[in-house]
C-alpha positions as CSV (number, residue, x, y, z in Angstrom):
1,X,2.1,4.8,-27.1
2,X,3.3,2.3,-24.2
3,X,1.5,-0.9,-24.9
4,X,3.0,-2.8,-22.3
5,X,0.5,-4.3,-19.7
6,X,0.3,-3.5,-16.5
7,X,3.1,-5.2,-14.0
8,X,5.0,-5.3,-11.6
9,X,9.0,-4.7,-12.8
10,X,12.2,-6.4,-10.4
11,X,15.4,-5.0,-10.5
12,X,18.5,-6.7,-9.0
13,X,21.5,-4.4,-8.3
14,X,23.7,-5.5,-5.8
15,X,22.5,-6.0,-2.4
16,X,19.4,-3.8,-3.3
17,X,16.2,-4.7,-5.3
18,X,14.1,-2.3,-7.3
19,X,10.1,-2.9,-7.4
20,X,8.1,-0.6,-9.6
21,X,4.3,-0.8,-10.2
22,X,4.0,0.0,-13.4
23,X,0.8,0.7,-15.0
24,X,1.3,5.0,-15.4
25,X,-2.1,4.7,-17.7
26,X,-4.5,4.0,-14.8
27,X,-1.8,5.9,-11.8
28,X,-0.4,2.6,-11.5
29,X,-4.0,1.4,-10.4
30,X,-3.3,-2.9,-9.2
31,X,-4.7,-5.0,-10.9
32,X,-5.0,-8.7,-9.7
33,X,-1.9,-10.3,-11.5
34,X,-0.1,-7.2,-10.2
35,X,-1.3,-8.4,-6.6
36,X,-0.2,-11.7,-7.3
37,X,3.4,-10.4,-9.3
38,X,3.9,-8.6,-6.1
39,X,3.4,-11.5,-4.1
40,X,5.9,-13.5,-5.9
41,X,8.7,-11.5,-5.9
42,X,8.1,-10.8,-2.1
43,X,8.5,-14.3,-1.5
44,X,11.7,-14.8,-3.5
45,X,12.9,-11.6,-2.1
46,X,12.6,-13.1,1.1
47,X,14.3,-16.6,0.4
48,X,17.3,-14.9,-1.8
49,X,20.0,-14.1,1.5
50,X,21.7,-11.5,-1.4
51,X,19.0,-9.2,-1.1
52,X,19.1,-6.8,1.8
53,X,17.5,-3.8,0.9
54,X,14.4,-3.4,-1.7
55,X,13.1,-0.2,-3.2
56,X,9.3,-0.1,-3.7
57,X,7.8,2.8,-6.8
58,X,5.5,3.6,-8.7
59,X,6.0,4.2,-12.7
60,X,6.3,8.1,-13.3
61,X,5.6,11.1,-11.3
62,X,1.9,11.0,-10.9
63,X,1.1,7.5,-8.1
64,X,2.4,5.8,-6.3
65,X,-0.2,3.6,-6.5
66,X,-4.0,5.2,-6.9
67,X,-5.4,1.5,-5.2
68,X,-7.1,-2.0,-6.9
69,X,-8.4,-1.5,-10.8
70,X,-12.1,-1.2,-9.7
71,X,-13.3,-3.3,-12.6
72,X,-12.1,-6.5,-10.4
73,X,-14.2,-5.5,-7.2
74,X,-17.0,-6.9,-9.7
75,X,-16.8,-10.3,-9.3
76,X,-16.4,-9.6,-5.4
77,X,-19.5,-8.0,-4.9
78,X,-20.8,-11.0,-3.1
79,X,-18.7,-11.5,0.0
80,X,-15.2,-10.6,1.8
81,X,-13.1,-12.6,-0.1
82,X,-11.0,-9.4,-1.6
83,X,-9.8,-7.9,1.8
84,X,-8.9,-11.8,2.7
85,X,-6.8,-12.4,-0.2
86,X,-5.0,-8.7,-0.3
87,X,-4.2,-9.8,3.1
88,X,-2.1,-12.7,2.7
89,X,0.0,-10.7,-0.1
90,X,0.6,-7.6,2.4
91,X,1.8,-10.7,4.9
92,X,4.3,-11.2,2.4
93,X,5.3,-7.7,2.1
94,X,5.1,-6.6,5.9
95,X,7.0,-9.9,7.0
96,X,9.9,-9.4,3.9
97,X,13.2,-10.4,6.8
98,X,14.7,-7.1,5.0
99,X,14.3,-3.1,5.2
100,X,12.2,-2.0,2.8
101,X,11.9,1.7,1.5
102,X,8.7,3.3,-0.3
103,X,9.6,6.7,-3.1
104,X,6.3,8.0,-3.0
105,X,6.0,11.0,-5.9
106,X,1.9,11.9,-6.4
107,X,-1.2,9.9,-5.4
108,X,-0.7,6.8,-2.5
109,X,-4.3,6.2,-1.9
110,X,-6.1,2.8,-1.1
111,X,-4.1,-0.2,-1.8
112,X,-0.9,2.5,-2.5
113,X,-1.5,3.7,1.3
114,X,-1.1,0.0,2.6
115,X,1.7,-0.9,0.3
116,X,3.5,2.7,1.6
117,X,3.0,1.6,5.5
118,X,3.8,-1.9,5.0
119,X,7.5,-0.5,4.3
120,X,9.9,0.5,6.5
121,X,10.5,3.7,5.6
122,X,8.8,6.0,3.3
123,X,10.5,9.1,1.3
124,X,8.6,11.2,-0.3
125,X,8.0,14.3,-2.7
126,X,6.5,17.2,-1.0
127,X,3.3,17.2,-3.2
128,X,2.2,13.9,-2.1
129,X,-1.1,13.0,-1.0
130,X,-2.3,10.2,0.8
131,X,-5.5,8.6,2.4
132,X,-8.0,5.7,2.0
133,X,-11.1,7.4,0.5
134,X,-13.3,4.6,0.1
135,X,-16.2,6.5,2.2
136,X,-16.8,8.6,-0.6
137,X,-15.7,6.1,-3.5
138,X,-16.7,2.2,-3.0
139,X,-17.9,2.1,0.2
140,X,-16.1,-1.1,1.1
141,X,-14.0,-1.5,4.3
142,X,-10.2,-2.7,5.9
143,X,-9.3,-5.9,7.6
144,X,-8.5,-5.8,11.2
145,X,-5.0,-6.8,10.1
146,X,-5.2,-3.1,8.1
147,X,-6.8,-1.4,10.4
148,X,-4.1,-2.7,13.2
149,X,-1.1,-1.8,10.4
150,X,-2.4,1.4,10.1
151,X,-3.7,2.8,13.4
152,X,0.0,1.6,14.4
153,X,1.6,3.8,12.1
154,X,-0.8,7.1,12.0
155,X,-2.3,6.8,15.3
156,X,-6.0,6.9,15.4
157,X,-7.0,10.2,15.1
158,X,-5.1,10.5,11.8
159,X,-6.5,7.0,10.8
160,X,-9.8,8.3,11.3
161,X,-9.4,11.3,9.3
162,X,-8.4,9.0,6.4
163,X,-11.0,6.5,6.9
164,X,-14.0,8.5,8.6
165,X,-14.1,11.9,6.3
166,X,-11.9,10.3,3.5
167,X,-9.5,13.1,3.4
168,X,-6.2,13.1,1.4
169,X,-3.5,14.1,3.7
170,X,-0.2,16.2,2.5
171,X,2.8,15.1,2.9
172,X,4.3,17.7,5.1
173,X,1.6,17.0,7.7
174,X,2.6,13.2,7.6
175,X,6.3,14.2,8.2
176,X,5.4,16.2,11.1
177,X,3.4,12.8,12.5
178,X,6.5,10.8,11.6
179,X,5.0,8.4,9.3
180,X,7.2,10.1,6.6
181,X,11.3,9.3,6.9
182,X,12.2,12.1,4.9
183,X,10.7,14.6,2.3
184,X,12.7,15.1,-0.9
185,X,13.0,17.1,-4.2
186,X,11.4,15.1,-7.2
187,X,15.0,15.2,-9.1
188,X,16.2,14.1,-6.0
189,X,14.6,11.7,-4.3
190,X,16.0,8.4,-6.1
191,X,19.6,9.9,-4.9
192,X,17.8,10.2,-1.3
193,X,16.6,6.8,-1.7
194,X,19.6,5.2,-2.7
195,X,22.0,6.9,-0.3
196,X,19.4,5.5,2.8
197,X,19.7,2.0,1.3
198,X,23.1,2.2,1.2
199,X,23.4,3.2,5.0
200,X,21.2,0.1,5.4
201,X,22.6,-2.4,3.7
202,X,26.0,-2.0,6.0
203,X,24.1,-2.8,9.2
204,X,23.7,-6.3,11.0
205,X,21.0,-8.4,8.7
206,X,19.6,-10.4,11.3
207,X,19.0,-7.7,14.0
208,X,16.7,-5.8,11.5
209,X,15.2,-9.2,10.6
210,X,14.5,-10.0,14.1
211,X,13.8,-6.4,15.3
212,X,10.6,-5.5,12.0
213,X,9.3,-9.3,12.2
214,X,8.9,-8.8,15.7
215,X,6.8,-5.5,15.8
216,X,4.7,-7.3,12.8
217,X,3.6,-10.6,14.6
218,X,2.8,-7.7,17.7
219,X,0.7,-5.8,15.3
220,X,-0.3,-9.0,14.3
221,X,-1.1,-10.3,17.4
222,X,-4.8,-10.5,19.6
223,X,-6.3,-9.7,16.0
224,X,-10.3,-9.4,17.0
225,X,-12.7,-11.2,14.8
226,X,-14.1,-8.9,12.2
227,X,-15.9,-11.7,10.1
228,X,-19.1,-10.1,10.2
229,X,-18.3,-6.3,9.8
230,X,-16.2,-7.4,6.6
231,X,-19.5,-9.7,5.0
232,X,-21.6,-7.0,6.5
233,X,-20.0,-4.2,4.3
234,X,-19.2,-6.3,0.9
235,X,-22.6,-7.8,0.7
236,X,-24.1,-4.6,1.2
237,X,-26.4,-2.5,-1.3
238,X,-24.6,0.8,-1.0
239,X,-20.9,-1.4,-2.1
240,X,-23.1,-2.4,-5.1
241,X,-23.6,1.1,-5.8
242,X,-20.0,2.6,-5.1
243,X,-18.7,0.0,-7.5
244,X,-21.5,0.6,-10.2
245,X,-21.2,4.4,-9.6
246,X,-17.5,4.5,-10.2
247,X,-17.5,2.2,-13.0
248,X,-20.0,4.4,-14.8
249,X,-18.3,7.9,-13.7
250,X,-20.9,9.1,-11.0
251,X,-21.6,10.3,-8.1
252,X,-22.3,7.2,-5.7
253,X,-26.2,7.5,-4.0
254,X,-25.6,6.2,-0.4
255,X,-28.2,4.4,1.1
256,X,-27.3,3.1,4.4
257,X,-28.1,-0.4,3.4
């Protein structure tokens, strides 16, 4: 039995770095030091010139990443604070000066959906699913700074069926949008992987630098202030209840409150 505890694994080969969530147990569920592992090797990513390319995974063939370990949503029950902090480590990820490649094999679902679409590009297995399902889980909500990544990447109608009627969406359908690069074979798609980091790694460094940090700080850009929406929703009774409800293995018992 794998004893090791959840974390976040770096891999330097090359020009290219390897980042894999690894916590297989819980579908590679983040927990908080894996939030905070992944914002520290974001920032040295982006201050180590070698690097050009990183590879984001999740351990096995089952997530991605299935989003946040609920338990932590707990001490959070009482304000915002959680989407604030998240926020400044996707920063780190959606302003890495490099490409950045997600190999997506099973679930990529809440925090996993974010992590997928804060990448560049995004392979994945044709089994996939992925969504935000916290309407029919938590009940908690997105930053505008999410909500802006997102909409930018899957259009609103699809954003809405994510959000609105939490459905998981296929991966074929998500190729067809364009939000997928490519879809691959499972015993394939590292070699897929690697051969598109390859072809990216011989192209000019500071032209994709200057070309992703610039569509981020538009995204990023004329943000509307969503203070009370977020306190609104995290200091709500029914976000009590979708924590409580998932925690004990129910169904949650909306209230509207």
């Amino acid at each position: 039995m794998n004893s090791t505890p959840p974390c976040v694994d770096l891999v330097l080969d090359g020009q290219i770095a390897s980042i894999t969530f690894n916590n297989p147990a819980a579908r590679n569920a983040l927990t908080w030091p894996m939030y905070e592992e992944l914002k520290h090797i974001c920032d040295s990513l982006a201050n180590n010139p070698a690097i050009r390319v990183a590879i984001f995974r999740g351990a096995g063939d089952k997530a991605f990443v299935s989003g946040s370990d609920i338990e932590q949503f707990v001490a959070l029950q009482e304000d915002e604070a959680y989407e604030v902090a998240v926020d400044a480590i996707f920063h780190s990820l959606q302003h890495l000066p490099i490409p950045t490649i997600a190999v997506i094999e099973g679930l990529a679902v809440g925090s996993g959906l974010l992590i997928a679409t804060a990448c560049d590009f995004r392979i994945s297995t044709a089994d996939a699913k992925f969504g935000i399902p916290i309407a029919r889980t938590l009940g908690n909500g997105l930053s505008p700074n999410n909500v802006s990544w997102l909409t930018a990447h899957l259009g609103v109608p699809m954003f809405k069926r994510m959000l609105l009627s939490a459905e998981l969406i296929k991966a074929p359908e998500l190729l067809d949008l364009g939000y997928l690069y490519q879809l691959a074979l499972a015993t394939e798609i590292t070699e897929q992987a690697n051969a598109l980091a390859n072809k990216l790694v011989t192209l000019a460094p500071i032209t994709q630098k200057s070309s992703k940090l610039s569509l981020a700080r538009l995204l990023e850009s004329n943000l509307p202030d969503c203070t009370a929406l977020m306190r609104e929703t995290y200091n709500s009774a029914d976000f009590k209840e979708g924590v409580n409800a998932f925690l004990a293995g129910r169904p949650p018992k909306w209230l509207g409150k």
